[in-house]
VEXBAFI-155782 format. One record per residue: residue in one letter; x, y, z of N, C-alpha, C in turn. Coordinates in steps of 0.1 Angstrom, whole numbers, plus 5000, padded with zeros to 4 digits. Layout:
VEXBAFI-155782
AXYZXYZXYZ...
END
This chain:
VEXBAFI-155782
X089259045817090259125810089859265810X088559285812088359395806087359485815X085959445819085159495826084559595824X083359615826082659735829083259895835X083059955827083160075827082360125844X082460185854081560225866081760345865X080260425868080060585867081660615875X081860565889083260635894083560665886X084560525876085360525868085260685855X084160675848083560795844084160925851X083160915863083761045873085561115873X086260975872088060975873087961025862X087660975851088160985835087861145835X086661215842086161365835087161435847X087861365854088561455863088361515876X086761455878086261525891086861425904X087561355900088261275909090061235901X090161345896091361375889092861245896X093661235886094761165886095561285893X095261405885096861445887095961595886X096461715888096061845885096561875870X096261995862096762045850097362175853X098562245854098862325858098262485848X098562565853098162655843099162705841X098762715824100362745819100162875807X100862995810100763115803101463135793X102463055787102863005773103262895767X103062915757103862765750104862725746X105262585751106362505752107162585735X108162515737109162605722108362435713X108162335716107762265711106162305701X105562345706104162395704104162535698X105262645699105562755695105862735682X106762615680107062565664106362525657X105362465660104262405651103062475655X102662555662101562675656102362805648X103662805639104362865635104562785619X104562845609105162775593106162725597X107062635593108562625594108762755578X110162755584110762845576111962805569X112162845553113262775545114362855551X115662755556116562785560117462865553X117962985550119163055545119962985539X120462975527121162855522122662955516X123562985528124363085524125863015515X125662885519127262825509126362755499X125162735495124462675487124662515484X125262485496125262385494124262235501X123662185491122962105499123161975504X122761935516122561785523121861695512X120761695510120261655501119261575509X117761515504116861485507117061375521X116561415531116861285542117961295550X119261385547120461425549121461295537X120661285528121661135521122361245510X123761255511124361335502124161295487X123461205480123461165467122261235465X121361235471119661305467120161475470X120961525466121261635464120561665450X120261595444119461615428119061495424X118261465417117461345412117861235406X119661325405120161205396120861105405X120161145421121361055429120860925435X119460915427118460805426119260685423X119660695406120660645401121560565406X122660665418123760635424123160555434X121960575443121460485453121360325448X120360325433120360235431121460135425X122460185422123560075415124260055428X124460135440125260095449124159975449X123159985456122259865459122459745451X122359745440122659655432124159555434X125059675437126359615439126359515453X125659585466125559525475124859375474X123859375466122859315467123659125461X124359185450125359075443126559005452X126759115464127659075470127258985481X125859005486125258985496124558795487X124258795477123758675475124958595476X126158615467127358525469127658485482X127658585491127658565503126758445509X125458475507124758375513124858205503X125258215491124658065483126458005489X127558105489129257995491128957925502X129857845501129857665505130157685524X131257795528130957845540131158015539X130357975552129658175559130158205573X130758315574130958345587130058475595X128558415589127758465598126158415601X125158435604124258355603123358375589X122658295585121758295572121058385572X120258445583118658515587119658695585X121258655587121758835592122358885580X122258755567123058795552121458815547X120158785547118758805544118558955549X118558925559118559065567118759195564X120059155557120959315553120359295538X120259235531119759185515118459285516X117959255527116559315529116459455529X117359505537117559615543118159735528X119359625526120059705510118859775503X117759645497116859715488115459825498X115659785509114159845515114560005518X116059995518116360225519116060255502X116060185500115760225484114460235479X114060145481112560125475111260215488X111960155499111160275506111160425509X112460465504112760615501111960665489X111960625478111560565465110360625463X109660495473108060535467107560625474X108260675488107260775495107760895486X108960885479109661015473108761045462X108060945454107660915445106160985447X105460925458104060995461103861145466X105461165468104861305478105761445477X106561375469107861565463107161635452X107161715456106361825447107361855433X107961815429109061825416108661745410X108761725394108561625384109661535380X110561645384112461545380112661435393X112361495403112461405412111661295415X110061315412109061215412109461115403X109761155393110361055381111560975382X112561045386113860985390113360855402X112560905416112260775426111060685419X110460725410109860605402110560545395X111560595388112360475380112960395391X113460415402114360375414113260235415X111660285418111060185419111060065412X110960135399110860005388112159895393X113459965392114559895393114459785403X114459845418113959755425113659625423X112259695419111059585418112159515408X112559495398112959445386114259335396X114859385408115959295416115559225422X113559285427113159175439112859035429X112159115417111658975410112758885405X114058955403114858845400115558755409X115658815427116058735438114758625440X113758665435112558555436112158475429X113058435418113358325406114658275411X115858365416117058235421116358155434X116558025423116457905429117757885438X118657935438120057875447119857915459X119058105456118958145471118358065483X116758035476115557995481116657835484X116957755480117557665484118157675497X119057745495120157755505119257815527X118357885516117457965529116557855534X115557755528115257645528115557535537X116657515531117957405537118057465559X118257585554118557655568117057695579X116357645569114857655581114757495581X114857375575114057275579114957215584X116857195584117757165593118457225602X117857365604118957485611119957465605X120557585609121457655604123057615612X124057655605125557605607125757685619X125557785625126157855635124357865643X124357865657123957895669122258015661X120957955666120358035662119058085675X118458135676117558205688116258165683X115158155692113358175685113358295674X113958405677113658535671114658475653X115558445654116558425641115558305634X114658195642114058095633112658185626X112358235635110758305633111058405619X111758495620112558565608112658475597X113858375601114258285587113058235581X111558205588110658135585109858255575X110058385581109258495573109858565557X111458505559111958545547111158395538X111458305543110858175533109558215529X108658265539107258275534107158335521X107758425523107458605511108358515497X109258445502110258385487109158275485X108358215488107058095485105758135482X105758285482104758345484104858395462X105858405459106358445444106458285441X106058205445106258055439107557985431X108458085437109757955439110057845436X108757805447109157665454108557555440X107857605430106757565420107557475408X107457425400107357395389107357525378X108057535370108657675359107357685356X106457675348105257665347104357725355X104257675367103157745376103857875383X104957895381105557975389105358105379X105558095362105358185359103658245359X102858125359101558155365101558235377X102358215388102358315397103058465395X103658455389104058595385102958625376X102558605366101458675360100158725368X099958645379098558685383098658785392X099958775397100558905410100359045397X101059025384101059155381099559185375X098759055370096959125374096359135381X096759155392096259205404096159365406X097859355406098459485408097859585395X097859525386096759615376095459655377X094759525381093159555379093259615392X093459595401093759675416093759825417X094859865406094660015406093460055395X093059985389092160015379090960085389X091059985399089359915404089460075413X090760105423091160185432090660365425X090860305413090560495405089260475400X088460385398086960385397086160395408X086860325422085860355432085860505438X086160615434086460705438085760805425X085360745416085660885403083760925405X083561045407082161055405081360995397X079761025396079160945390078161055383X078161075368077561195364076261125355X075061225355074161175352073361305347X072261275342071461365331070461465348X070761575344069361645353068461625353X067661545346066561525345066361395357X067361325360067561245367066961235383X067061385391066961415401065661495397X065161495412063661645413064661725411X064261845408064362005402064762055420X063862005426064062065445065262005451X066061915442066961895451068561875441X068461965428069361935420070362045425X069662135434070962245439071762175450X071862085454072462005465074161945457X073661935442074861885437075761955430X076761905424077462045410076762005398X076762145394075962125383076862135370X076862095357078062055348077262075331X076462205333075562225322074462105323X074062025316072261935318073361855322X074361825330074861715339074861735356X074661625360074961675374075561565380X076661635385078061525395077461475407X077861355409077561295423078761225429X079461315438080661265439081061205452X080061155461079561135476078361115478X078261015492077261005495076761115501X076961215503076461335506075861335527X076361205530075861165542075261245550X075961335554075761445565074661525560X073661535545072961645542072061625553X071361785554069761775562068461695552X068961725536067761705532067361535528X066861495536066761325532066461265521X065661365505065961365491067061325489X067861445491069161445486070161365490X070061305505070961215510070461095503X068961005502068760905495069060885482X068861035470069461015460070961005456X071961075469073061065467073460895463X072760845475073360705481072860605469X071660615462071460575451071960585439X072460705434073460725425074960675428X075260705437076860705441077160555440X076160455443076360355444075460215437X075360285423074260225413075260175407X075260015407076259905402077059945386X078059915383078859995373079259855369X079559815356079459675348081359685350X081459765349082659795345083659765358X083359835368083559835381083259685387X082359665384082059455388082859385384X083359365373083759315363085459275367X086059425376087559385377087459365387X086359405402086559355414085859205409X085759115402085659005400086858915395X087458995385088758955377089558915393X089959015399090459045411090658915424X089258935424088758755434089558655427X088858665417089158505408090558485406X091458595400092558585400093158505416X093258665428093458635443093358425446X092258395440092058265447092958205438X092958205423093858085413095358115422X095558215426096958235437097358215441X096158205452096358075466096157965464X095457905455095457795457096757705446X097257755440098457745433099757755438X099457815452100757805460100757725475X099257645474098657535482097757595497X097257705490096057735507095057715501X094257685506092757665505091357785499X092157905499091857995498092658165501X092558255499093258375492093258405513X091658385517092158455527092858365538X093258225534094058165543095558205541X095758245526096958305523097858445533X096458525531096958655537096758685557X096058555557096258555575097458455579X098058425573099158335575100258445581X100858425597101458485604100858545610X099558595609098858725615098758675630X097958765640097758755650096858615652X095658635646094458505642094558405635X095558435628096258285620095558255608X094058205614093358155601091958225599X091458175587089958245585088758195594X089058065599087657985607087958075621X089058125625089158225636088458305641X088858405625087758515621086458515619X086058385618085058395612083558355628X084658265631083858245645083658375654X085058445653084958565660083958705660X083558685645082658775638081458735644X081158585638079958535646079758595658X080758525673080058565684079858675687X080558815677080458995676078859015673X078758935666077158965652076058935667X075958805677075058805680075258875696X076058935697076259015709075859165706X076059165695075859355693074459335686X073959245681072259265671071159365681X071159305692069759395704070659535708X071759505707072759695710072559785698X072559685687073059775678071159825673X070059745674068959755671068159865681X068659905697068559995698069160125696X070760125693070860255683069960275675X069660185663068660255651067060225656X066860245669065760235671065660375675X066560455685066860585680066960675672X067860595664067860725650066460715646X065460615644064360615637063160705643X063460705653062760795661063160955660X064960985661064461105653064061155643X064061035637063561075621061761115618X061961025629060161055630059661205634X060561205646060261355653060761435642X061361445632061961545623060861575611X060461475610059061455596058161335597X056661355603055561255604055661135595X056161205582055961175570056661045566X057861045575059060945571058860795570X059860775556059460605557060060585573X060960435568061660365580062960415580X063960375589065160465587066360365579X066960455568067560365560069160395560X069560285552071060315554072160445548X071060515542071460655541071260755552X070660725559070160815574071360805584X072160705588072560685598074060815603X074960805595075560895593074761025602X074061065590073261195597072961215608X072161125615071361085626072561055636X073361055636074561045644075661135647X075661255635076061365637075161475644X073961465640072661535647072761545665X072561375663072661355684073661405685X074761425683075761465686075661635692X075061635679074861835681073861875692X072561785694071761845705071761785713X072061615715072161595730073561615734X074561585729076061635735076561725732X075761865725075962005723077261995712X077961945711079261865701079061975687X079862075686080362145672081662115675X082562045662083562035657084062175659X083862285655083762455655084762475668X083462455677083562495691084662445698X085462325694086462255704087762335693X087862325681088762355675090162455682X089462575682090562715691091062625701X090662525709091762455722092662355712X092462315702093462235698094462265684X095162355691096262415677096762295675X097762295665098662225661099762215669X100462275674101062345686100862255699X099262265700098762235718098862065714X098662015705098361865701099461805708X100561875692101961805700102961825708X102161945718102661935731101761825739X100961785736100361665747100661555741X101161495729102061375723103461395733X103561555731104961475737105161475757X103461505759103161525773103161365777X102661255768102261115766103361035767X103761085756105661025752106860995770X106461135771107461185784106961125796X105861135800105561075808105260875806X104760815796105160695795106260665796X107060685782108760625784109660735785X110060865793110860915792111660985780X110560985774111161045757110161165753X111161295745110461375743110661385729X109661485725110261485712110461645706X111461665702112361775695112461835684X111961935685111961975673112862045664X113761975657114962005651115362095638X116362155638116562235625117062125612X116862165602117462055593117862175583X118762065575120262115567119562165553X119862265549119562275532119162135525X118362165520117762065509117561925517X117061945529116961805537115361775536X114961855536113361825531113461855514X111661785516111161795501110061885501X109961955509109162105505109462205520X108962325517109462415526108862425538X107562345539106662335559106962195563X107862175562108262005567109062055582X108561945589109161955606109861855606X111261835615111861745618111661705635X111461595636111561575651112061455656X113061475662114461395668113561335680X113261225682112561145692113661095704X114061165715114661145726114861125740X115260975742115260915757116060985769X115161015778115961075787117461045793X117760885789119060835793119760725778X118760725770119160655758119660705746X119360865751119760925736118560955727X119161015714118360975702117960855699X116760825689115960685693115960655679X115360745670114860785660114560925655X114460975641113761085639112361075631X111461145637109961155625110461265620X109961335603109761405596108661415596X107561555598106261565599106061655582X105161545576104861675569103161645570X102761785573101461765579100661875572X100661975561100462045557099462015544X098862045534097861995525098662105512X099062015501099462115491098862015475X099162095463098562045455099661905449X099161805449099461725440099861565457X099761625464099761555476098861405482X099361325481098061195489097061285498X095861255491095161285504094061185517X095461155523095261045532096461055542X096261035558096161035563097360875565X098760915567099660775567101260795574X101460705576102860665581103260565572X104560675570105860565557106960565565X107660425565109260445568110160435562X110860535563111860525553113060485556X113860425569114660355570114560235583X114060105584113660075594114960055609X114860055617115959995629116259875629X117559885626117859725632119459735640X120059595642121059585654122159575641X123359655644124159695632125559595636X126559535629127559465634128359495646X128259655644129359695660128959715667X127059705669126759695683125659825685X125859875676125360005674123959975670X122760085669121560075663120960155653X120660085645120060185631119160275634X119360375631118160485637116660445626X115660435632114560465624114560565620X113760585610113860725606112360725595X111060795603109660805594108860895586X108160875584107261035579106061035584X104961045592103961115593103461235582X102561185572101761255565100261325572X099761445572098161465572098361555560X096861625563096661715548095561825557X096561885566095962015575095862115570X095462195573095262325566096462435571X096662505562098662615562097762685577X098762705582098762815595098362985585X097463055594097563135584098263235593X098363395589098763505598098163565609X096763495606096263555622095963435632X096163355628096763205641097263075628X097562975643098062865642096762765632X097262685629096562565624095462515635X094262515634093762435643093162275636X092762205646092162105643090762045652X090061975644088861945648089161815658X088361785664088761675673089061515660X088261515653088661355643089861425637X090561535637091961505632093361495642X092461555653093061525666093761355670X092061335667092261165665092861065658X093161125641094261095637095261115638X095561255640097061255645097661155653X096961185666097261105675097260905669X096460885661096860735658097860735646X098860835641099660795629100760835641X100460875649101660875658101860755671X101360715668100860545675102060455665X101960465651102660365644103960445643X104160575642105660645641106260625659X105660645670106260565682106760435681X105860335675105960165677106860165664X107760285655108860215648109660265653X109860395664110960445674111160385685X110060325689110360215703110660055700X110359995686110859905686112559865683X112859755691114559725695114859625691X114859565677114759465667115859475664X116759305665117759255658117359235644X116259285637116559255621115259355615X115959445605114759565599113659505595X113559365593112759265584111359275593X111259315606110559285617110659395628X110859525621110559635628109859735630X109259745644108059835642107159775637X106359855626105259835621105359745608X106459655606106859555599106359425605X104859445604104559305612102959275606X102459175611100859165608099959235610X099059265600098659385601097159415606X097059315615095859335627096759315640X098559315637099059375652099459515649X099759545640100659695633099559785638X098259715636097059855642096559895659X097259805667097659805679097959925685X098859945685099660075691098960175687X098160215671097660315670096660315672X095760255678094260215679094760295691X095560185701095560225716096060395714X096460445705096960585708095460645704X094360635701093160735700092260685712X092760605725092360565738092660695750X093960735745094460865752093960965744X093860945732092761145727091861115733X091061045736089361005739089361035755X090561035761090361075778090361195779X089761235791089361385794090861425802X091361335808092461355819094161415809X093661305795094761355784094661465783X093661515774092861615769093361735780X092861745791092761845797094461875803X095361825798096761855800097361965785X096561955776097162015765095962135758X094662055756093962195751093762275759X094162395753094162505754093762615747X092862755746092862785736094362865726X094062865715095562895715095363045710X094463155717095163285720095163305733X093363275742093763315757094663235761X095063115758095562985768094662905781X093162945776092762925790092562805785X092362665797092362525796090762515789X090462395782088962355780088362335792X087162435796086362355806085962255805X085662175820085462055821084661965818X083362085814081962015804082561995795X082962115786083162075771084461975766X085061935780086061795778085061645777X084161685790083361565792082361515779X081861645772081261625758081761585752X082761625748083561605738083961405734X084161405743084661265750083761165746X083161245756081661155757080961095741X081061245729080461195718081561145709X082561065715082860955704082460835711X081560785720080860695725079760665720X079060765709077960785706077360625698X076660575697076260495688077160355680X078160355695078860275692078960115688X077560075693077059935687077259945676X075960025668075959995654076960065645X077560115648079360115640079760015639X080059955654080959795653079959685645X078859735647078359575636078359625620X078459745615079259765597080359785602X081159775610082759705607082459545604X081759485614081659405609081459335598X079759375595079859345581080959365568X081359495571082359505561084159435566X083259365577084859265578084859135574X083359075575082458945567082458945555X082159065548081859055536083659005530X084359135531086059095533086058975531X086058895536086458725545085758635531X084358685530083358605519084258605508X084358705505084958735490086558705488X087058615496088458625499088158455500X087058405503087058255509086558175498X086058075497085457925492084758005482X085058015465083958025457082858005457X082357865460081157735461080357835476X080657915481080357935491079858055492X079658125479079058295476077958325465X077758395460076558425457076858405441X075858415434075858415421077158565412X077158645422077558835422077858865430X079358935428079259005440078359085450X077559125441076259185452075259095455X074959005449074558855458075058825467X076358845469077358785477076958895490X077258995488076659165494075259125504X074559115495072759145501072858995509X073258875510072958765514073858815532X075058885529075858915541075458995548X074459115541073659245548072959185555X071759115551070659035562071458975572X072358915573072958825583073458915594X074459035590075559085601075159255602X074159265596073659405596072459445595X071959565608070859585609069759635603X069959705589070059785577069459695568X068359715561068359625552069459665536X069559585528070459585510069459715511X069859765499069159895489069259825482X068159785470067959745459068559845446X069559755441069959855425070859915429X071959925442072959925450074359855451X075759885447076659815445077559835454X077459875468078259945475079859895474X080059765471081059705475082059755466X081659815452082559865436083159985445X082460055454083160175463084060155472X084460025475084859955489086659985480X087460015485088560055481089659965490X089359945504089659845510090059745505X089359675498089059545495090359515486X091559625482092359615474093459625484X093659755491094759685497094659645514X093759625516093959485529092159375525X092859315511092359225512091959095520X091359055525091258915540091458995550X091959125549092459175563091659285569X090559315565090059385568089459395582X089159285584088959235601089959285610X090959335604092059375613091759495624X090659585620090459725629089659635640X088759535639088159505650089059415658X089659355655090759245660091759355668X092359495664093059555667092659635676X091459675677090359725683090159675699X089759525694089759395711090959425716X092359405712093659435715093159545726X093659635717093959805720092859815733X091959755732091059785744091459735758X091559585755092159505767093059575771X094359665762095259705765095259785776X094059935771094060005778093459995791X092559945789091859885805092059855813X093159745811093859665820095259775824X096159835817097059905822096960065824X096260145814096260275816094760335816X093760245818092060355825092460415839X093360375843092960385860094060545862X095260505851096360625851096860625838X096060705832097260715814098260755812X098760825824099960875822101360835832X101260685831101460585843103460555838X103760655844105560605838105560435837X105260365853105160195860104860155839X103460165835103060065830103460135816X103260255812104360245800105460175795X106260185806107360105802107559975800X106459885808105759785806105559735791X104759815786103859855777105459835765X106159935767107259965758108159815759X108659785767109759635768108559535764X107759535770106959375769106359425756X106559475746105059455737105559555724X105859695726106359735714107659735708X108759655718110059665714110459545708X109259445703109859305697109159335680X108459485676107959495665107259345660X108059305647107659125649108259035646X109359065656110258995663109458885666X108658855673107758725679106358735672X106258605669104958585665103558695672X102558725664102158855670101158775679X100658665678099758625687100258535702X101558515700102258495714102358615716X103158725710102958825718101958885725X100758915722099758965725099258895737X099158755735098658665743099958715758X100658685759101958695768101758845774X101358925767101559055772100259065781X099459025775097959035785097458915792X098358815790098658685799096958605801X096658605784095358505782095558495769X094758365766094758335747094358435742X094458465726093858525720092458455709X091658445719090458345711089258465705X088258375696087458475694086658515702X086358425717085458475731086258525737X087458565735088158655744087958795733X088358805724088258935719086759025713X085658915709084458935710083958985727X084358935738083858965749084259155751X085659195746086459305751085659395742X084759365725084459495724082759485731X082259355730081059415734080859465751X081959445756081859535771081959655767X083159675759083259845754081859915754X081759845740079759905736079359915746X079159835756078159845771078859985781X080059975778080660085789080460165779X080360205769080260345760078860405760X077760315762076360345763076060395778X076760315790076860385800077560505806X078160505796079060665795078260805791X077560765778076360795773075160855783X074560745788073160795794073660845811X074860835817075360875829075461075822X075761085811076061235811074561285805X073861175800072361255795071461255808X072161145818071261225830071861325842X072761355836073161475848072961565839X072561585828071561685820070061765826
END
């Protein structure tokens, strides 16, 4: 499936046996002109506004209101519809639109809710939320519905149904079984209580693993108390300080930052304990049999085999990475203990800097804001024939004044979709890096298609007056993967929003954007868009091949703490009887097994783990996504990334059924082998192997 990387291959990828030439080009596309530019607030000469999204009711906050009682009204008409005695349409297409009624609302809602800089308005799409939520919970106590939907999965349905209409009908049943329905009054209200202590201790746990950790000065040497903020005789520790030079200060960060908190144990315990009374009250064996149910891997003995055959394939790879770092550590100070799990980080930015010359600094001026998403839409166009556009929008159509619109369009299809970029960093903003949708695609009664329509968040820095926005190459890297999931909800061609796009399992949802940081990582991409953005002169071809080159760096022992922190996941998600006395019992017993690192004693790292809240059991998903995305690329675009043939491939066979089809037929069908754990354990440890020979092929032409 996958194979060894060969110097040639290398040689193609850095261009010296190039695909294609890079033209030289002495200005920039109007695409790239706009976004190394602020957008600007439009002239609002009749004052009158579109209102947020172009929906004429969000013209002001009170049109929340109006969104939500239409909903409501729909929503009543839509149940009648589905429980009368006869229907003249299918079960899965009255669920469908039910779906759809509440999901422009609630997903308008909450992104409006996280991200409009107004207080009337933040408040107005929060209450929107509450309501919602208050209609979902009441469609998930009618018994007549779940009946009637029931009835129509275990005898089919009165009218003509397809694989895709059963697979659906089966996904609305899950989520209505998943609120325990199906239960005795009793246990069902047991299941509503424990969903809403979840959802509580969850956010509790989510704002402790984040909040610094303050302690007395006296605490630290005097030699290394200037490394931190100082708070009168307090001093903040608000990070592991990873990257420091001074190995004091990195070891004491890592020991403070992560010195066990009673408090912080206490609700990631509540949390477990709850998660499992959950599942096993709604009949799985455990929380994480619950939450891999549909997924690509299905079950946890999957995962867990799959981990296994990762763990003993990477232990001698990953043991010589830190047999390196330990050695610079040596050459840095005689003195040095062994090398610890506060070192690694460092020790990997370091090689970076002297054997692959690698300043973040230095690549930046080739990659504006501008040059980026002219080589997204260099990717776009040449895979499927779609460019992307950058559009004017109506008064009051955004929710702040540097918002981009971009009309996503097929060369013979039309408009597809629109993304909304807001990519700018302002106060009161998520700071994280995401894709929300706010309306998903589906197949409309007259034949027509629902436009998607998304958002792309980052948190870049304003363009200032004497240039454009630049970016470091890891934001490059993101961009490019939040535009992997805003593609795969414009390219997906779903008869139901229920199962569009990035509406699917969420070790396949990471697919598409995994495989989009395959094309930042090539030299052949790369060298079609950076540019610097005053001379315009292209990146030379060293500093592509470095560049490149040092995200290969030490890539064993990365994949084995994904690992671990995809095991530990799994532990704490599986068989009580089967873990430690503590969660950090549970911790230190998983460290010796899947990681080359010994525990730190008096260490709680896992209270920091923020993950563990919202992709609980799923954590495994980046390595699983990972195997994917690799096979992907290997097999269809190492040889030509910019291959119209297999894009389109790529687009019909694989992103246009979102999850429409079970994701592990799909996968399996698209790359035409099972999806086992020795199939996808085999795809990353060749990677590792081809990333190490990518590695030492450029440290010896040094």
């Amino acid at each position: 499936m996958l194979g060894k990387l060969s110097r040639n291959l290398w040689a193609r990828r850095c261009g010296t046996l190039g695909l294609r030439s890079c033209p030289s080009v002495s200005t920039w596309s109007p695409l790239a002109t706009a976004f190394n530019t602020k957008p600007h607030t439009r002239l609002n000469i009749t004052k009158n506004d579109t209102g947020l999204f172009g929906i004429s009711a969000l013209t002001n906050p009170e049109g929340f209101y109006l969104l939500k009682e239409n909903a409501i009204h729909r929503t009543d008409e839509l149940i009648e519809e589905a429980t009368r005695e006869k229907r003249s349409r299918k079960m899965v297409e009255i669920f469908d639109e039910l779906s759809d009624t509440l999901c422009k609302v609630a997903d308008l809602a909450e992104f409006v809710r996280l991200s409009h800089p107004h207080v009337k308005f933040l408040h107005a799409a929060e209450d929107a939320c509450i309501s919602i939520s208050g209609i979902v919970e009441k469609l998930n106590t009618d018994r007549e519905l779940y009946r009637v939907l029931k009835a129509v999965v275990d005898s089919g349905d009165a009218f003509p149904t397809n694989p895709v209409d059963d697979h659906v009908a089966e996904l609305f049943l899950f989520d209505f079984e998943q609120s325990g329905i199906h239960l005795e009054e009793k246990l069902r209200r047991r299941v509503v209580h424990l969903n809403e202590c979840i959802l509580q201790l969850g956010q509790r746990f989510m704002a402790g693993a984040i909040t610094p950790r303050v302690v007395d000065k006296e605490v630290l040497p005097e030699n290394i108390r200037h490394f931190f903020t100082r708070k009168g005789d307090k001093i903040e520790v608000a990070s592991l300080f990873a990257e420091s030079t001074n190995a004091k200060a990195r070891e004491a960060a890592f020991r403070l930052f992560l010195y066990p908190d009673q408090r912080q144990d206490q609700l990631l315990t509540d949390i477990l304990a709850a998660r499992h009374e959950l599942a096993t009250i709604c009949g799985f064996p455990t929380y994480a049999h619950r939450a891999l149910k549909s997924s690509t891997v299905e079950k946890p003995d999957t995962v867990r085999e799959f981990l296994e055959i990762l763990t003993e394939g990477l232990r001698p790879r990953a043991e010589e990475d830190f047999r390196q770092m330990a050695q610079m550590k040596r050459q840095e100070n005689q003195m040095s203990t062994e090398l610890a799990a506060w070192d690694t980080p460092y020790y990997t930015a370091k090689l970076k800097k002297e054997l692959l010359q690698v300043n973040a600094k230095e690549f930046a001026p080739y990659f504006s804001l501008g040059a980026c998403m002219e080589g997204l839409n260099t990717v776009t166009t040449s895979l499927y024939g779609i460019h992307l556009e950058n559009t004017e929008m109506q008064p009051g159509e955004a929710w702040n004044t540097d918002i981009y619109k971009l009309a996503v369009v097929h060369e013979s299809e039309g408009t597809l979709g629109y993304i909304y970029c807001d990519f700018f960093e302002r106060h009161g903003k998520p700071n994280q890096d995401c894709h929300f949708t706010i309306q998903g695609g589906k197949r409309l009664p007259d034949g027509t298609y629902q436009p998607p329509i998304v958002v792309i968040m980052l948190n870049l820095q304003q363009p200032r007056w004497s240039g454009p926005t630049l970016l470091t190459p890891s934001m490059v890297d993101n961009l490019f993967h939040e535009m992997g999931h805003a593609m795969h909800s414009m390219l997906a061609r779903t008869e139901y929003q229920h199962v569009t796009g990035t509406r699917c399992s969420t070790d396949f949802a990471e697919i598409p954007s995994v495989l989009m940081e395959y094309f930042a990582a090539d030299p052949r991409v790369l060298a079609t868009f950076a540019r610097h953005y005053q001379t315009h002169e292209p990146m030379p071809q060293d500093m592509l091949n470095r560049l490149c080159a040092s995200k290969f760096l030490f890539t064993a022992s990365e994949t084995q703490l994904q690992v671990f922190y995809s095991a530990l996941d799994q532990a704490y998600h599986g068989d009580p009887t089967e873990q430690g006395a503590s969660t950090t019992d549970t911790l230190r017993q998983l460290q010796e097994r899947y990681y080359g690192l010994p525990y730190v004693n008096a260490t709680a790292w896992q209270l920091r783990f923020s993950h563990l809240i919202g992709y609980g059991a799923k954590y495994y998903s980046y390595l699983v996504s990972r195997a994917v995305a690799s096979s992907i690329w290997h097999t269809f675009f190492a040889k030509d990334p910019l291959s119209r043939a297999q894009g389109e491939r790529y687009r019909r066979e694989f992103l246009s059924f979102g999850g429409g089809v079970p994701s592990g037929k799909l996968v399996g069908d698209f790359l035409q082998c099972g999806v086992t754990p020795q199939i996808l354990a085999k795809n990353l440890i060749e990677e590792v192997d081809a990333n190490s020979e990518i590695i030492r092929h450029l440290t010896e032409r040094k």
